[in-house]
N, C-alpha and C positions, 0 to 999 in steps of 0.2 A: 402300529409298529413304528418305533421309534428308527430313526434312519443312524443316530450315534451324531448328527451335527447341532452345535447350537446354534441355535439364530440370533441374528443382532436385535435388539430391543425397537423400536421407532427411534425412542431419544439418541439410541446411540452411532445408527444407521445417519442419523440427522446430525447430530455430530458433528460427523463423517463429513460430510457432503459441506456443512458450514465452513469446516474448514479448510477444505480444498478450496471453496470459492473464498473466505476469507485469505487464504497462500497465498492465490494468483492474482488477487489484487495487492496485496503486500506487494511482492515481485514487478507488478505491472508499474507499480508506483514508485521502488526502486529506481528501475531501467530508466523511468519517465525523468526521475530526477538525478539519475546518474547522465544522462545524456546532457545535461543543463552544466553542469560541474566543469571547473576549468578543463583543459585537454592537459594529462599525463605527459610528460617525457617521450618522444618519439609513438606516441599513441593517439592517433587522429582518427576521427568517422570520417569518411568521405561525405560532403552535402548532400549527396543522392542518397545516400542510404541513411544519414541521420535523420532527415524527415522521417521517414516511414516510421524508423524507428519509435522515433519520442510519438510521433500523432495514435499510432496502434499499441506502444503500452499505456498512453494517456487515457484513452477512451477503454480499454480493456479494466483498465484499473479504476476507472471512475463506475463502470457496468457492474464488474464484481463489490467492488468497495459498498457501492450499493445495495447492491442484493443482500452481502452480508450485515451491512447494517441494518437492514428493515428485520432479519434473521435472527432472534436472539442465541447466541452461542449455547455452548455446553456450559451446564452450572457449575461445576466444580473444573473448567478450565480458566487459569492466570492467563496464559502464554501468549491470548489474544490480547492482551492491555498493556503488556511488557514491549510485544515488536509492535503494535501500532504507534505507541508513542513513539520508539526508535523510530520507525518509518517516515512518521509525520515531522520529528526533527529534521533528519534528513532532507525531507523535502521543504520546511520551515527554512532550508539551509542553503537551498538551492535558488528558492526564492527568491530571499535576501541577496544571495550572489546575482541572480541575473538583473535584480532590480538597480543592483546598483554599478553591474557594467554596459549592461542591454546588451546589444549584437554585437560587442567589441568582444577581446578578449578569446579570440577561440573559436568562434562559430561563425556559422555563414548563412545563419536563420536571419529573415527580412522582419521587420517591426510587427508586420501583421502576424506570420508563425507566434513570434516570441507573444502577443497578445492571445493568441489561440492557448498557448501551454500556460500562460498566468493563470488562465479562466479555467482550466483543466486540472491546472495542480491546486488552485481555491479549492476546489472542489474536493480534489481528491483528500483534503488537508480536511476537512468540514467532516469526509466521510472518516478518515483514519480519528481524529477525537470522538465520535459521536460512537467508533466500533470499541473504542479505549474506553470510554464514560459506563456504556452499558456492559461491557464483558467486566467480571468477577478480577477484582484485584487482588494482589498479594496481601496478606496481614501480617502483622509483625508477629513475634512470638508472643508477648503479652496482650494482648490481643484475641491470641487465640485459646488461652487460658481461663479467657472469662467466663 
């Protein structure tokens, strides 16, 4: 006897789950590299709480980025190659900005942190193209005509 519910496929159940952990490393690698970003108009981290911040979405987003990249996505989803490359600019962005103020500018991170979140956001930068390269891209119109 049928109960009247569908159930979700594997693939799609799977999905599912890729993309939650593909989300939360997005995000994680945001925060990672919004905390790096010049300081806003009257909008400061306090030192004590910007550590925490950048080291635990660093490592959260380098853990997910991971997983989801060993993960191959859903076949017929763009959406993952769209925001990782955003993502990976972003942090391509942040980069470049700390590379070329270091610890001036804003923050109150000591040489060894700022070394900690280079090696972090490499990372994270290797996973966000590698989840871009293998996830299903957009096609043009003509393209998709063939």
């Amino acid at each position: 006897m049928s109960s009247g519910r569908v159930r979700a496929s594997p693939a799609t159940a799977g999905g599912r789950w890729w993309a939650w952990i593909a989300g939360a490393g997005m995000t994680s690698a945001v925060v990672s590299a919004a905390v790096m970003y010049p300081p806003l108009r009257r909008i400061r981290l306090d030192p004590g709480l910007a550590l925490p911040i950048m080291v635990t979405a660093s490592v959260v987003a380098v853990l997910a980025l991971g997983a989801a990249a060993v993960v191959r996505p859903a076949a017929r989803r763009t959406d993952a190659a769209i925001i990782a490359t955003i993502v990976a600019v972003a942090m391509v962005a942040a980069i470049g900005y700390r590379a070329g103020v270091g610890t001036s500018a804003g923050t109150s991170f000591s040489e060894a942190q700022l070394r900690l979140w280079f090696a972090l956001a490499v990372a994270q930068v290797v996973l966000l193209v590698i989840i871009a390269v293998r996830s299903p891209r957009p096609r043009r119109a003509d393209e998709v005509r063939r």
